[in-house]
C-alpha positions in Angstrom: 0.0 0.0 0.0 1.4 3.6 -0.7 2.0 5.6 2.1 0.6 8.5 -0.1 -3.0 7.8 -0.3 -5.8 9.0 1.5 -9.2 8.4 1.9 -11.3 10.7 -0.6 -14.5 11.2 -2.2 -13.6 13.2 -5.2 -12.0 12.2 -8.7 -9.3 14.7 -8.7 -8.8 17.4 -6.5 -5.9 20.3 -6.9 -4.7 21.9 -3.6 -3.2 25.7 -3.2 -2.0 25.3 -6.4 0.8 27.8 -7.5 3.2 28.7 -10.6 5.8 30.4 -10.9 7.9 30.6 -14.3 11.4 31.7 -14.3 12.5 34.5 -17.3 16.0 36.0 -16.4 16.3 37.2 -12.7 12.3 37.9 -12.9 10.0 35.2 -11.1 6.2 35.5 -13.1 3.4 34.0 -10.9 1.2 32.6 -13.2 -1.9 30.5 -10.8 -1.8 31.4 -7.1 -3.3 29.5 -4.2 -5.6 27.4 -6.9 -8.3 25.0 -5.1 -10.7 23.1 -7.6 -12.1 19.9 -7.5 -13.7 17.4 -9.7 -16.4 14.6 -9.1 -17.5 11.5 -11.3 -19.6 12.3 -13.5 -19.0 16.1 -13.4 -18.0 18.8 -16.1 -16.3 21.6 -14.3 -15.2 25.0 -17.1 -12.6 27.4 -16.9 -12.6 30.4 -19.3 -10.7 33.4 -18.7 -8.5 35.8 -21.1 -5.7 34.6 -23.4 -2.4 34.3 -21.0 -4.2 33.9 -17.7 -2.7 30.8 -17.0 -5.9 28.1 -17.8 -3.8 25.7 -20.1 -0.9 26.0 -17.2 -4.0 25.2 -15.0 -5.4 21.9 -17.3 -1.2 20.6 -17.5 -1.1 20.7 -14.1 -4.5 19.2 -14.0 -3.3 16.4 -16.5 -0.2 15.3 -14.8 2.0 17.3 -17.7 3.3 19.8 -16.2 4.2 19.9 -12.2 2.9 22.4 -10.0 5.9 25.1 -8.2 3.1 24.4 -4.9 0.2 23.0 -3.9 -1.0 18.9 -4.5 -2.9 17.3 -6.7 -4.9 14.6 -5.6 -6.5 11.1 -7.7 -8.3 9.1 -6.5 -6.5 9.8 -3.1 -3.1 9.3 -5.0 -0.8 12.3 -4.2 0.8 13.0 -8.1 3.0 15.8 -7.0 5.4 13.3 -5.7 5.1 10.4 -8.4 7.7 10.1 -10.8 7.7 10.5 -14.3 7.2 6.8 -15.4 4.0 6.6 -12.8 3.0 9.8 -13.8 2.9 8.6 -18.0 1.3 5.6 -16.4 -1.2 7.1 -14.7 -2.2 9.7 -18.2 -2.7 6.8 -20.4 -5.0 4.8 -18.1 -6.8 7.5 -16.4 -7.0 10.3 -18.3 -8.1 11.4 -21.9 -6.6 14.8 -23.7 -8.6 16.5 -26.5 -6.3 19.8 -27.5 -7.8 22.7 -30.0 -5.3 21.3 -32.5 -6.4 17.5 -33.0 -2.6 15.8 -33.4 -3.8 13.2 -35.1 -1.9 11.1 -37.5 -2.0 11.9 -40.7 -0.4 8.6 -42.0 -3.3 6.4 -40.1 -6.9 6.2 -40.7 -9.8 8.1 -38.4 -9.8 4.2 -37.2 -6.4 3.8 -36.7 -5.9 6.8 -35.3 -8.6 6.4 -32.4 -7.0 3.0 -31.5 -3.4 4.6 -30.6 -4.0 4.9 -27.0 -5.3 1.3 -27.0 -2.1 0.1 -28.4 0.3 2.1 -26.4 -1.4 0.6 -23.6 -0.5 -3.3 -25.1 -3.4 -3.8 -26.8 -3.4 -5.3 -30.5 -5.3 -3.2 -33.1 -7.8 -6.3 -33.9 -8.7 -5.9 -29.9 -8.9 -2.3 -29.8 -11.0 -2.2 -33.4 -14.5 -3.1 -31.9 -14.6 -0.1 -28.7 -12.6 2.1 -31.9 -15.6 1.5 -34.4 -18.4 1.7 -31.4 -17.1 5.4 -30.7 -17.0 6.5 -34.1 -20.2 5.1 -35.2 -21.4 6.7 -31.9 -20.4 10.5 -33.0 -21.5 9.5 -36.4 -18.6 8.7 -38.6 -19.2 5.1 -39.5 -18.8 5.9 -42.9 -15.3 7.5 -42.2 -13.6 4.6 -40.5 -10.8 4.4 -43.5 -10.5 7.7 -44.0 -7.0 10.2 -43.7 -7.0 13.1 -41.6 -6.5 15.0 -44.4 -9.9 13.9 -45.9 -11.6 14.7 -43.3 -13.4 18.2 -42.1 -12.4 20.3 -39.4 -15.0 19.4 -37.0 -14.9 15.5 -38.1 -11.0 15.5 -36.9 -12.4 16.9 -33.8 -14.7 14.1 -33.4 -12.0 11.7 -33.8 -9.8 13.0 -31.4 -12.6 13.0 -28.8 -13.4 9.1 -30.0 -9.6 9.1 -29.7 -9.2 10.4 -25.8 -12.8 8.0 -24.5 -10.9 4.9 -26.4 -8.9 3.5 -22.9 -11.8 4.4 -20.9 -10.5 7.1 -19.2 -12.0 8.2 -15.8 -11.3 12.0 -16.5 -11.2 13.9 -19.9 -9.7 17.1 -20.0 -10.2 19.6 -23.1 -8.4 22.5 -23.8 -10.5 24.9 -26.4 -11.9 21.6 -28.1 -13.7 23.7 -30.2 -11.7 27.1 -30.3 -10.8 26.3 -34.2 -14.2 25.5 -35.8 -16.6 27.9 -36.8 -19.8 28.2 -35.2 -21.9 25.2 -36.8 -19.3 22.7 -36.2 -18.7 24.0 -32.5 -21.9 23.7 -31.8 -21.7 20.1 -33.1 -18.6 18.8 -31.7 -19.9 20.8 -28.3 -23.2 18.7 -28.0 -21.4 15.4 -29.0 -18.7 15.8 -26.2 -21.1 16.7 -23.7 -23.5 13.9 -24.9 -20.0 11.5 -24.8 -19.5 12.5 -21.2 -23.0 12.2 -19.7 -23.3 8.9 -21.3 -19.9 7.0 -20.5 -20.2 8.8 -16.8 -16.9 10.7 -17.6 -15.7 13.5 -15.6 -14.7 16.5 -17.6 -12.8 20.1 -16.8 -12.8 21.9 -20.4 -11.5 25.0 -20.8 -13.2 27.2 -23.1 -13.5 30.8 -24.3 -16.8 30.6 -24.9 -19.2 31.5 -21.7 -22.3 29.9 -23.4 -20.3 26.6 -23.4 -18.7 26.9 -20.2 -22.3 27.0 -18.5 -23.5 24.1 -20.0 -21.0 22.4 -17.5 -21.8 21.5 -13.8 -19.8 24.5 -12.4 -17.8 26.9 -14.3 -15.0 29.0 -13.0 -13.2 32.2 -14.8 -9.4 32.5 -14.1 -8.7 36.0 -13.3 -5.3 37.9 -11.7 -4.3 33.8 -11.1 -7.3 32.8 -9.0 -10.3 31.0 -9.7 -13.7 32.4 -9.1 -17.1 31.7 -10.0 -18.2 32.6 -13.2 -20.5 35.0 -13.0 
C-alpha cells in the first residue's frame, strides 16, 4: 500500500496550487493559491482571457506539467510526488486529452488513429478495433472509418480526437478549447457530442473554453482572473 493515499470522495482534487515561471532574474506567478475539485460524472469549465494561466491550469491538471506548490490529488493518489514513469502511467489509463489542434496522424486512418491509445497501452489493433468502431459510429462517422485526416473536415477530426481520448476508458477527460478552431456550426456540433459522450460513459470532464455559453452548460464553471479562480458569474 502507498504511504501517499488518502481516503477521498472526489476524482481529482488540486490543492493551493501555484506557478511560478522563471524569465532571467524575474520570477512571473502565473496560478496562485488554486483549489478546484472534480467529481465523477462532473463537467467543471474554466474560461478566462488569453495568457491567464488556464492551459498551465489543465497541464497541471493532467499530470504534464508539475505544480511550483500546492498537490494534486487522484483518487486519493498524491501525483505531486510520483515520478515521471508513474505519472505517463497514470495519463494513459486514467485520463483522456482532447487539444484545439487534434494531433492526429495523418499517415493512419480516423480508425487507426482512435486506437493509438489502445495500443500504447499493449493492446493489439484487432482488440482495440470493436470499442474504436463503437465510438466512431457513436459521433456519427461510420462511414469515415478508413478515412486520412487529411480527408476529413475540421470538426470531423475533432470528433476523432474526442473518439480518440474515450478509447482507454479514461476516468477523466480534460479539453483544452476543443472547439476554439471550428466555426460556429461545427462548435456547436462537436460541443453537444462531447457533452453527450460524457453524460453517457459517466466521464468527468474540466474543459477550458472561451466561450461563456459553453462553459455553463458544464456542472460548475469558473473564470481565471489575476491567477485565481472564481465563479463565473
Amino acid at each position: 500500500m502507498n504511504d501517499n493515499r488518502q481516503e477521498s470522495s472526489e476524482l481529482l482534487s488540486l490543492h493551493k496550487i501555484g506557478k511560478t515561471f522563471k524569465n532571467g532574474d524575474r520570477s512571473i506567478c502565473i496560478l496562485d493559491g488554486i483549489d478546484l475539485s472534480i467529481a465523477v460524472g462532473e463537467s467543471v469549465a474554466v474560461t478566462g482571457k488569453s495568457g491567464s494561466g488556464k492551459s498551465t491550469l489543465l497541464n497541471i491538471a493532467g499530470t504534464l506539467d508539475r505544480p511550483t506548490t500546492g498537490t494534486v490529488m487522484f483518487k486519493g493518489e498524491n501525483l505531486s510526488i510520483a515520478d515521471d514513469v508513474r505519472l505517463s502511467l497514470f495519463r494513459n489509463i486514467h485520463i483522456g486529452f482532447i487539444f484545439q489542434s487534434h494531433l492526429l496522424l495523418d499517415d493512419f486512418t480516423a480508425l487507426e488513429n482512435v486506437c493509438v491509445p489502445a495500443m500504447i497501452a499493449g493492446l493489439t489493433m484487432n482488440k482495440a478495433k470493436p470499442r474504436a468502431t463503437m465510438l466512431l459510429e457513436r459521433v456519427g462517422l461510420a462511414d469515415r472509418l478508413g478515412q486520412s485526416p487529411l480527408k476529413l473536415s475540421g470538426g470531423e477530426r475533432q470528433r476523432v480526437a474526442i473518439c480518440r481520448a474515450l478509447m482507454n476508458n479514461p476516468d477523466l477527460l480534460i479539453a483544452d478549447e476543443p472547439t476554439g478552431s471550428l466555426d460556429e456550426q461545427a462548435s456547436a456540433q462537436v460541443a453537444d457530442i462531447l457533452f453527450s459522450l460524457v453524460q453517457e460513459e459517466q466521464k468527468a470532464l474540466l474543459l477550458v473554453t472561451h466561450d461563456r455559453q459553453t462553459a455553463k452548460r458544464c456542472s460548475a464553471a469558473y473564470l481565471l482572473h489575476n491567477r485565481i479562480l472564481e465563479p463565473l458569474a
